[in-house]
N, C-alpha and C positions, 0 to 999 in steps of 0.2 A: 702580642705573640701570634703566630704562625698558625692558624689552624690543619694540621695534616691528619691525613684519612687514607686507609688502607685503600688501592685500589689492586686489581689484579688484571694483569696483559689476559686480554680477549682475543687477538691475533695481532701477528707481525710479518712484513714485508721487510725482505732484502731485498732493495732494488740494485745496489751496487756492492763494492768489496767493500766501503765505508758509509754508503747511503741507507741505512733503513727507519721503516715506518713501525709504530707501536700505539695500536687498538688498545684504550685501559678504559674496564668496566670500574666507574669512580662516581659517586654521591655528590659532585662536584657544585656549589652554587651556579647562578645560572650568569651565563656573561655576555659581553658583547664581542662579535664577529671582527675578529685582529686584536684583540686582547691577548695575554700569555699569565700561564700559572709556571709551579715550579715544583719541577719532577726530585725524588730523593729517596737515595740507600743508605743502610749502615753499611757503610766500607771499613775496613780494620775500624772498626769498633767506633768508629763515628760516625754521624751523619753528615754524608752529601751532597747538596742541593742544586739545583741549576735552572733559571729559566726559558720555558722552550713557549711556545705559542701554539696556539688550539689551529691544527687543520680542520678540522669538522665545523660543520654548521652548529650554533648556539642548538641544544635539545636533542642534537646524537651522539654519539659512543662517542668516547674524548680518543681525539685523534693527536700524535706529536710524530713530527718529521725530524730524522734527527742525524749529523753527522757523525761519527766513530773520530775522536781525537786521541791516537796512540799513547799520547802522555797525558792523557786526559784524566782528572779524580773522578769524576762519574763517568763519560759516557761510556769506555769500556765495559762498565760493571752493564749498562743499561743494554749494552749490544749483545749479551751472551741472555738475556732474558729470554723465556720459551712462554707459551701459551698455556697461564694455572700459573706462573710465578708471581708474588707482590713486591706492588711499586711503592711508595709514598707519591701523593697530591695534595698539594696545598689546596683548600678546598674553594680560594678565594680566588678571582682574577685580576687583574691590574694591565696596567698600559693603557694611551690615548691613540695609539696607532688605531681607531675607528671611522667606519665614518661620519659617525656624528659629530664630529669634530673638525669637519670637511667645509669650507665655505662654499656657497653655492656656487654653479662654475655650469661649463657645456662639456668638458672632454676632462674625465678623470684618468691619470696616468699612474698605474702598480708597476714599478720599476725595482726588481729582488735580483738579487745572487744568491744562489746556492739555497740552501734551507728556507733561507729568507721570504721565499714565494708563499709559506705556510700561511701565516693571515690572510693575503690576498685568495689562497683557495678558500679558506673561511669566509671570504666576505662574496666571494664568485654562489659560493654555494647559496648563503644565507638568502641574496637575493633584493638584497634591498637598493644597492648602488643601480640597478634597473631606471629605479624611480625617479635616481637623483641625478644622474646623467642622461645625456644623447650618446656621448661615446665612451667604450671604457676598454682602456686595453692595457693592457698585459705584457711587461717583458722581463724576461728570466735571463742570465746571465749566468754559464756555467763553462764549467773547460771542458770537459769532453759534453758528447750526445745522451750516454747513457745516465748522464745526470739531472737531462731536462725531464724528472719526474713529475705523477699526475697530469701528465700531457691527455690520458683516456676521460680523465673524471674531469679534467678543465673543458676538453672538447662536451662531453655529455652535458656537461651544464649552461653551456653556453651554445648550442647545437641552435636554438631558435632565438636569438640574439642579434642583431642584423647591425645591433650598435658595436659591435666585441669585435677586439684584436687581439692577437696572440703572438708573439712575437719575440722568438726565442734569437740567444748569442750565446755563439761557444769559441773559445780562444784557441785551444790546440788542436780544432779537427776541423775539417770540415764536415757541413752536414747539411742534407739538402732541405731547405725552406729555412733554414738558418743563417743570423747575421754572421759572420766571422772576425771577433775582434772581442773588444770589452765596450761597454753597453758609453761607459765615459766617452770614447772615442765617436763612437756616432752621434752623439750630443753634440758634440763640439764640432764638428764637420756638417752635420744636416739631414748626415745620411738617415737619421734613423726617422725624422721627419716627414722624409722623402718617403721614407718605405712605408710610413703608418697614413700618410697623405693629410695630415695634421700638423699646423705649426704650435710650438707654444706660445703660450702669451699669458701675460697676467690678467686677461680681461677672460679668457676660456679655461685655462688651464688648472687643472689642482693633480698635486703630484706624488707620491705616498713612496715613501725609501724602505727598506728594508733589505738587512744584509753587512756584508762584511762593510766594517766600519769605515773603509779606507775608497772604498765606493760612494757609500754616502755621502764622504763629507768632499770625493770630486765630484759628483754629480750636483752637489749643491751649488757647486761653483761654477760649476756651467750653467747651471739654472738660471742662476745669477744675472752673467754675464750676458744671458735672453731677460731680463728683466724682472726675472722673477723674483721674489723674499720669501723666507721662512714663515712660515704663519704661529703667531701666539694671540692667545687668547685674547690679552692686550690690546694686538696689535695685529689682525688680519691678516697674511700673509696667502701663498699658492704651493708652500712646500709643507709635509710634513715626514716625521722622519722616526725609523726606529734601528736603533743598531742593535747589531743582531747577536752579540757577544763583546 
């Protein structure tokens, strides 16, 4: 069974009409950096549940990025929460999306859409992909601009980093230092290679998904098609992958 523990929202950020953030002071076990718990109300007389993934570094205020789904069973109720309201947290974490789970490599690739970026600011924060890469970069994928959040606290932590790319796409706008398109499409063309001045290969490369499902599994495909495979425990691979819903 589930261990859940009262937590209470510490603060919250609107970043967009449907993008916000939720600060929850929580007793939580202690976990590893891209791991996810699961947030939970009684809504009409049930409970809830959903799982989101820790923005925060392992040891600070549990942080959850989170999108507003208008037909949503939770996250409506989760959007109208104020600072002194209670949440439920399952007290346990779960997921392999870490990087101990990473085979050794020279260029680690964090490839999110939307929310999805939330582990890799966990993992940017925590600090430790430093050690295990020479390069490590970062791309977000979103449709408009105002959805490439924590763009302030990625830059902050990676300010003295001389290995880090950042390297945001956005589909319906343009926006300047950004790719214009969907992150699939520069896979498959070069461009996004081009722009990061790094090729993939299976001999450097290790690559971490996260995000809307339908991403993942083309990105995998193009992964592919550069010669990359999925990595299992079994079985070694350069991809790993977490969908995001």
């Amino acid at each position: 069974m589930a261990d859940w523990i009262a937590g209470r929202v510490k603060a919250r950020r609107q970043w967009s009409e449907n993008l916000f953030s939720l600060v929850v002071d929580a007793q939580v076990d202690s976990f590893l950096a891209g791991q996810f718990t699961k947030l939970a109300l009684i809504t009409e007389d049930k409970k809830v549940s959903r799982a989101y993934s820790y923005v925060n570094a392992p040891g600070q205020d549990c942080e959850f990025y989170l999108v507003t789904i208008p037909e949503g069973k939770l996250t409506p109720y989760l959007a109208r929460l104020q600072v002194g309201d209670e949440v439920l947290v399952q007290r346990q974490a779960a997921g392999f999306l870490t990087l101990g789970e990473v085979p050794p490599g020279r260029d680690l690739w964090m490839i999110a859409t939307g929310t999805g970026i939330g582990p890799f600011v966990s993992m940017l924060t925590e600090g430790s992909c430093w050690q295990q890469f020479e390069r490590v970069l970062l791309v977000h994928g979103v449709r408009f601009a105002n959805e490439l959040c924590y763009r302030e606290q990625i830059a902050a932590v990676t300010r003295d980093r001389p290995g880090f790319d950042y390297l945001p796409f956005v589909t319906r706008e343009q926006f300047e230092g950004a790719g214009q398109g969907r992150i699939t499409h520069a896979i498959k063309d070069g461009s996004l290679e081009a722009r990061a001045g790094v090729s993939f290969s299976a001999e450097h490369s290790r690559v971490m998904l996260c995000g809307n499902p339908q991403m993942v599994h083309d990105t995998i495909t193009e992964l592919k098609a550069k010669g990359l495979t999925k990595h299992l425990r079994r079985k070694p691979g350069q991809i790993l992958m977490e969908n995001y819903w």
